[in-house]
PDB file of N, CA, C and O in Angstrom:
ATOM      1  N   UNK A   1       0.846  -1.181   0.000  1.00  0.00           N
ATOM      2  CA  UNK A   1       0.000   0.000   0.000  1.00  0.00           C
ATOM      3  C   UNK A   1       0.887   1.238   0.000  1.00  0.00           C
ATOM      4  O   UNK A   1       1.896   1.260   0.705  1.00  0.00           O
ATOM      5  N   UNK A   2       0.481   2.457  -0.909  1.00  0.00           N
ATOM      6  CA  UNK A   2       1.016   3.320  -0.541  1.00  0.00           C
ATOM      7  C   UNK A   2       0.946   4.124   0.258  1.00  0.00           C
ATOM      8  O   UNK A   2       0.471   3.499   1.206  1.00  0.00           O
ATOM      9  N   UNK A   3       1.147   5.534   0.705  1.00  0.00           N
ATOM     10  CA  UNK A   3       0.704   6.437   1.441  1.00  0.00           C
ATOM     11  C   UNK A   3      -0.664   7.031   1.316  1.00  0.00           C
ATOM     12  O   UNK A   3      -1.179   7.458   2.350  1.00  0.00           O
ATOM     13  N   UNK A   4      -1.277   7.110   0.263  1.00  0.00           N
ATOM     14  CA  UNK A   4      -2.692   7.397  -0.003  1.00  0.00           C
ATOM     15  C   UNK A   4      -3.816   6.710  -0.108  1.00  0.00           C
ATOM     16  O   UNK A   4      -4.979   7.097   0.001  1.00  0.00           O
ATOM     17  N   UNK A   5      -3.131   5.051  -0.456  1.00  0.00           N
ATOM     18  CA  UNK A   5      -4.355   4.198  -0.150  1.00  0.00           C
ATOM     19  C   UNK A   5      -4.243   3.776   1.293  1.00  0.00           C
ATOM     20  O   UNK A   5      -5.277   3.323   1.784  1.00  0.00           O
ATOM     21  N   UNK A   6      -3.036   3.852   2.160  1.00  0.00           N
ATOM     22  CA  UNK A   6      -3.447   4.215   3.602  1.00  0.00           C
ATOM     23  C   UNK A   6      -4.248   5.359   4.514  1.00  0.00           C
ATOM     24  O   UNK A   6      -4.743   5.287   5.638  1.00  0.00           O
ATOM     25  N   UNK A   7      -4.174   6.283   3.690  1.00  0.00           N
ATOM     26  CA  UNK A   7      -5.244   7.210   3.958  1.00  0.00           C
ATOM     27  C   UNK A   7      -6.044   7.002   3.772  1.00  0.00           C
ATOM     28  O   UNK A   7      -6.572   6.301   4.634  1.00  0.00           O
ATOM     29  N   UNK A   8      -6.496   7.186   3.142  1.00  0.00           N
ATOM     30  CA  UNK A   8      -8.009   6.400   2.331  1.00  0.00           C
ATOM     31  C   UNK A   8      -8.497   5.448   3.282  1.00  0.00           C
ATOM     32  O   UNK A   8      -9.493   5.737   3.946  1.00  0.00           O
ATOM     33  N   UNK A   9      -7.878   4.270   3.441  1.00  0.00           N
ATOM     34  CA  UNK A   9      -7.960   3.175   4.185  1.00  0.00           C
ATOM     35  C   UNK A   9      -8.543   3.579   5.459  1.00  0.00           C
ATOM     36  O   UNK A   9      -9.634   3.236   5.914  1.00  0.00           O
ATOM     37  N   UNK A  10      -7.428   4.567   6.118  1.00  0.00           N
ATOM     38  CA  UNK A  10      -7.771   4.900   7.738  1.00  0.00           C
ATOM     39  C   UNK A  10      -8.713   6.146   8.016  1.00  0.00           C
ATOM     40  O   UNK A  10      -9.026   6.363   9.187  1.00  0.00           O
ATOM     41  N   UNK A  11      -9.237   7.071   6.897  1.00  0.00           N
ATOM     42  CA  UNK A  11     -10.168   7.472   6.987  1.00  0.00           C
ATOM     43  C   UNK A  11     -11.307   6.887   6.780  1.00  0.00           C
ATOM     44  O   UNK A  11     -12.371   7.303   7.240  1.00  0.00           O
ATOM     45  N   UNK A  12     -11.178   5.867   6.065  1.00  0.00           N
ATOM     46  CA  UNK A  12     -12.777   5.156   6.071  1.00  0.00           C
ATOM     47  C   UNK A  12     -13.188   3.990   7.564  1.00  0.00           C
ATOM     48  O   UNK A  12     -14.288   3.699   8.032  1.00  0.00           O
ATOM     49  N   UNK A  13     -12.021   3.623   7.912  1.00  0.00           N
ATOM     50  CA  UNK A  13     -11.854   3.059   9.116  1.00  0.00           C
ATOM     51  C   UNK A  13     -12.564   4.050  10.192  1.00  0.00           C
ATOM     52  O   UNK A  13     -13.446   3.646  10.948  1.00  0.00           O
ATOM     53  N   UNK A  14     -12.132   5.265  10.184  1.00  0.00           N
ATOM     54  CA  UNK A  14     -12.293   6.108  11.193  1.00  0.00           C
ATOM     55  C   UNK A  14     -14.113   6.820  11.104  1.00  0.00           C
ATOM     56  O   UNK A  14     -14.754   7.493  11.911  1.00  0.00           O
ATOM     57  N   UNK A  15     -14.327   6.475  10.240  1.00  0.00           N
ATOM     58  CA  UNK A  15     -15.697   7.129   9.851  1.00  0.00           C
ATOM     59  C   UNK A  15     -17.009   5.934  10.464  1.00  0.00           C
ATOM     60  O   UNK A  15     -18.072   6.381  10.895  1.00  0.00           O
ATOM     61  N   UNK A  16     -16.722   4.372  10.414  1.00  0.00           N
ATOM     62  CA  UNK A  16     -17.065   3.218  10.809  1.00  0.00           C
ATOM     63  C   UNK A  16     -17.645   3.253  12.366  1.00  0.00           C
ATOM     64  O   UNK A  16     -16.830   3.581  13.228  1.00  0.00           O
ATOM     65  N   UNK A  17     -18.952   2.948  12.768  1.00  0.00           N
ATOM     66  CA  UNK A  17     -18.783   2.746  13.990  1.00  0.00           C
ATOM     67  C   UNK A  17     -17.970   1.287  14.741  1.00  0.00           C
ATOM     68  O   UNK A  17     -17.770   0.121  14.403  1.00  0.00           O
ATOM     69  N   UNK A  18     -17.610   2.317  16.157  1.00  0.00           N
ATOM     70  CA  UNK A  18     -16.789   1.424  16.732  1.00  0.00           C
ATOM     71  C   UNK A  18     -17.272   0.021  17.471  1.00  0.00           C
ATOM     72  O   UNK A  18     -18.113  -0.089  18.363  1.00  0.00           O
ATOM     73  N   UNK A  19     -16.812  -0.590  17.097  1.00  0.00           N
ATOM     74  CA  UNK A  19     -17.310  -2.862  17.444  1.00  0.00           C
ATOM     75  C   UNK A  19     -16.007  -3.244  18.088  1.00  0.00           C
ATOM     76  O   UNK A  19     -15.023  -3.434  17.373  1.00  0.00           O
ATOM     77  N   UNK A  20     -15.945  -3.353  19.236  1.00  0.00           N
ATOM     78  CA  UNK A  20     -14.771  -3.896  20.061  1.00  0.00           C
ATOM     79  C   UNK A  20     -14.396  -4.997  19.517  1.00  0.00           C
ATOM     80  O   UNK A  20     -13.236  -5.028  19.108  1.00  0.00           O
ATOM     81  N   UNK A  21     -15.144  -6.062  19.371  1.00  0.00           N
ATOM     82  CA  UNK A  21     -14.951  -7.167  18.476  1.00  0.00           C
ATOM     83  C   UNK A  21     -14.234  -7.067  17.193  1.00  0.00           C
ATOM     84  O   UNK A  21     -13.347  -7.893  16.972  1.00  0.00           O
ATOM     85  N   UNK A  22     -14.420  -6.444  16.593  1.00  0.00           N
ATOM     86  CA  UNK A  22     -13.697  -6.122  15.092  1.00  0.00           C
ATOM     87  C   UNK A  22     -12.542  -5.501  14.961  1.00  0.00           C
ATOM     88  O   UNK A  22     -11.705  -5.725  14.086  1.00  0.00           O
ATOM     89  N   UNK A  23     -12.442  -4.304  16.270  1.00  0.00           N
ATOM     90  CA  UNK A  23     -11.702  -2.970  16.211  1.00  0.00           C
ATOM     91  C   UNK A  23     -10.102  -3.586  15.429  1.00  0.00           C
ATOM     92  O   UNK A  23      -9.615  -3.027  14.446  1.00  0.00           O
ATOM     93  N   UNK A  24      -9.442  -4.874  16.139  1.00  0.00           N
ATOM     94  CA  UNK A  24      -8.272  -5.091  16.228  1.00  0.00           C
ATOM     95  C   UNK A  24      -7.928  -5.560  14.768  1.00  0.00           C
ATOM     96  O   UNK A  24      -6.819  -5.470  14.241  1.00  0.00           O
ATOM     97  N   UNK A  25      -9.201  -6.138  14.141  1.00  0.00           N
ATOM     98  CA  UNK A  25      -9.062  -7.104  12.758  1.00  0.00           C
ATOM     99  C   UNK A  25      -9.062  -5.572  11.840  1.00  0.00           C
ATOM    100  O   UNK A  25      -8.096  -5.449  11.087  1.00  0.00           O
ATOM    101  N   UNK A  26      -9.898  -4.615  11.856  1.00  0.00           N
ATOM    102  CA  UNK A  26     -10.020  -3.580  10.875  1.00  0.00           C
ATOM    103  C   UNK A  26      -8.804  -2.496  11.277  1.00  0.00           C
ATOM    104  O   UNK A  26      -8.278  -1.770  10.434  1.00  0.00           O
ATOM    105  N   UNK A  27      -8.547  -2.500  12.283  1.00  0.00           N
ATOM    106  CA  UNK A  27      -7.573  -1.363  12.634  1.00  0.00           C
ATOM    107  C   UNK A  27      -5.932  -2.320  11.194  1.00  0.00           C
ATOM    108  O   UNK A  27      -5.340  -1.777  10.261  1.00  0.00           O
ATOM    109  N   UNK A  28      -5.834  -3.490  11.625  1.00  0.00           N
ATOM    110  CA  UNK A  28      -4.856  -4.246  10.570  1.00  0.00           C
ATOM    111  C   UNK A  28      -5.064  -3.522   9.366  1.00  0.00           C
ATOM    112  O   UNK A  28      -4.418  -2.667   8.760  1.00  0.00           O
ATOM    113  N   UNK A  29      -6.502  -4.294   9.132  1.00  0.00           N
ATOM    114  CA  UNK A  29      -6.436  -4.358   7.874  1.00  0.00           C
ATOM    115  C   UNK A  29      -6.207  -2.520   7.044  1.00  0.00           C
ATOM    116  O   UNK A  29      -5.982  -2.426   5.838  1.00  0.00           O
ATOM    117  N   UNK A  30      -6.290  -1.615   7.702  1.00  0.00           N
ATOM    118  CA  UNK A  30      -6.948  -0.672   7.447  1.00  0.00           C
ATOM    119  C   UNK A  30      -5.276   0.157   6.846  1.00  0.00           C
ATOM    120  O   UNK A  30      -5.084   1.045   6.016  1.00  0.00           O
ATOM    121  N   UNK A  31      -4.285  -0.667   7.750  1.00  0.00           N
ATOM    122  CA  UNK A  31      -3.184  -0.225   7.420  1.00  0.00           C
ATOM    123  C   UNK A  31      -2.041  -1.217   6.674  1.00  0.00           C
ATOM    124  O   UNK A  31      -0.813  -1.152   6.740  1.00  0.00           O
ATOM    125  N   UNK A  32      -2.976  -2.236   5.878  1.00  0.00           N
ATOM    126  CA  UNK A  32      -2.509  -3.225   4.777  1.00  0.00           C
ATOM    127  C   UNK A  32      -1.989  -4.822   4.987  1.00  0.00           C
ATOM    128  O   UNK A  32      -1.353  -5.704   4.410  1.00  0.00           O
ATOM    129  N   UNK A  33      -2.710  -4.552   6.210  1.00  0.00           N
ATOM    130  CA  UNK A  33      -2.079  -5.934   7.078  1.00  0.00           C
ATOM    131  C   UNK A  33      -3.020  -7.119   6.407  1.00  0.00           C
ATOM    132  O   UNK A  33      -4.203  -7.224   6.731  1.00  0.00           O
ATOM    133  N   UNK A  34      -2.644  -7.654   5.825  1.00  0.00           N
ATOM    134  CA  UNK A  34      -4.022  -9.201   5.168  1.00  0.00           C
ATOM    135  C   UNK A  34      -3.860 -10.190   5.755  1.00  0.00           C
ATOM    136  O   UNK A  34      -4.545 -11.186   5.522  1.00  0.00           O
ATOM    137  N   UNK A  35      -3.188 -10.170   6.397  1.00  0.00           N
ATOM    138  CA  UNK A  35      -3.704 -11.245   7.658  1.00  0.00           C
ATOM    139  C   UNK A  35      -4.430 -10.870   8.445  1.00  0.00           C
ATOM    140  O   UNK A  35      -4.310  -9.745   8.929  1.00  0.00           O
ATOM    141  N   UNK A  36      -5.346 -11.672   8.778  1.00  0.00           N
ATOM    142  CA  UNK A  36      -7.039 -11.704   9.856  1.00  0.00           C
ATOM    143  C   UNK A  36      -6.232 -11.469  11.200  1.00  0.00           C
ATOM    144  O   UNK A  36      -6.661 -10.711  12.069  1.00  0.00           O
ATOM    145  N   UNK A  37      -5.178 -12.081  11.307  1.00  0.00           N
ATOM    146  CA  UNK A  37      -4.799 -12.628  13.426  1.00  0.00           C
ATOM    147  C   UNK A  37      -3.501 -11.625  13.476  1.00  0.00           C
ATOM    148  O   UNK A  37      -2.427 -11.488  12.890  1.00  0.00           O
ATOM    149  N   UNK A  38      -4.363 -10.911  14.690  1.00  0.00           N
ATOM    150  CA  UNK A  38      -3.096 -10.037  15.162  1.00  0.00           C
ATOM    151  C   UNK A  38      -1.889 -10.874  15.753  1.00  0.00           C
ATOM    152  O   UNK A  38      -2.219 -11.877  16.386  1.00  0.00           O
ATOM    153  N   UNK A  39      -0.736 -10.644  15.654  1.00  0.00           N
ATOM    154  CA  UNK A  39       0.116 -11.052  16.293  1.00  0.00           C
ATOM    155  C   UNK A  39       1.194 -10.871  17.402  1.00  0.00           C
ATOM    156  O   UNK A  39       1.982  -9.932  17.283  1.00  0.00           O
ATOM    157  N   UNK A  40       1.259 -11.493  18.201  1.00  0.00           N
ATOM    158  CA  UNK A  40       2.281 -11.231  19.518  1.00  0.00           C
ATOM    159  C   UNK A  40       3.462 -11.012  18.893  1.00  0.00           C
ATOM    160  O   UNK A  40       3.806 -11.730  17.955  1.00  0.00           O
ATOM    161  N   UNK A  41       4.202 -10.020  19.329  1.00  0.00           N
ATOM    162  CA  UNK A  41       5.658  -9.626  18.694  1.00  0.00           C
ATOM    163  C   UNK A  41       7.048  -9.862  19.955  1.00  0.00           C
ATOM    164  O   UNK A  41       8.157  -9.347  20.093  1.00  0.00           O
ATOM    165  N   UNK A  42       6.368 -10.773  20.603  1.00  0.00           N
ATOM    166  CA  UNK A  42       7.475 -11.620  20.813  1.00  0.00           C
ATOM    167  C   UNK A  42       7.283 -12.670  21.263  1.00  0.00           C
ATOM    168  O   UNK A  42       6.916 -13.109  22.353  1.00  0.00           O
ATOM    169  N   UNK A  43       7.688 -13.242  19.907  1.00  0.00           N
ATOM    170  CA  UNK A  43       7.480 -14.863  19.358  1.00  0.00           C
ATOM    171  C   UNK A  43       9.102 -15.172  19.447  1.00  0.00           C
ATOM    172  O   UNK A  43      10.056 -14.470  19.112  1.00  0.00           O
ATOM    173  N   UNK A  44       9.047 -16.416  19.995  1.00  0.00           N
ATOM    174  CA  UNK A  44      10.103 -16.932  20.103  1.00  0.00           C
ATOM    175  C   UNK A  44      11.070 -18.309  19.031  1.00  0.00           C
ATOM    176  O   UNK A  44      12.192 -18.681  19.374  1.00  0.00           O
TER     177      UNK A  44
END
């Protein structure tokens, strides 16, 4: 993604009402992440 389809992305994110349930999967995706599962960043 570039810089403008991340905009794009996180303004339409931001316009969305907020679903605690979802927040973590769309907040990803919103900044090009295509994987569904957030991940722990320290994996061993």
């Amino acid at each position: 993604m570039n810089a403008v389809e991340i905009e794009e992305a996180v303004s339409k994110f931001a316009e969305a009402p907020f679903d605690p349930e979802t927040f973590p999967y769309a907040f990803l995706e919103a900044f090009g992440n295509k994987d569904r599962e957030p991940q722990r960043g320290d994996r061993q």
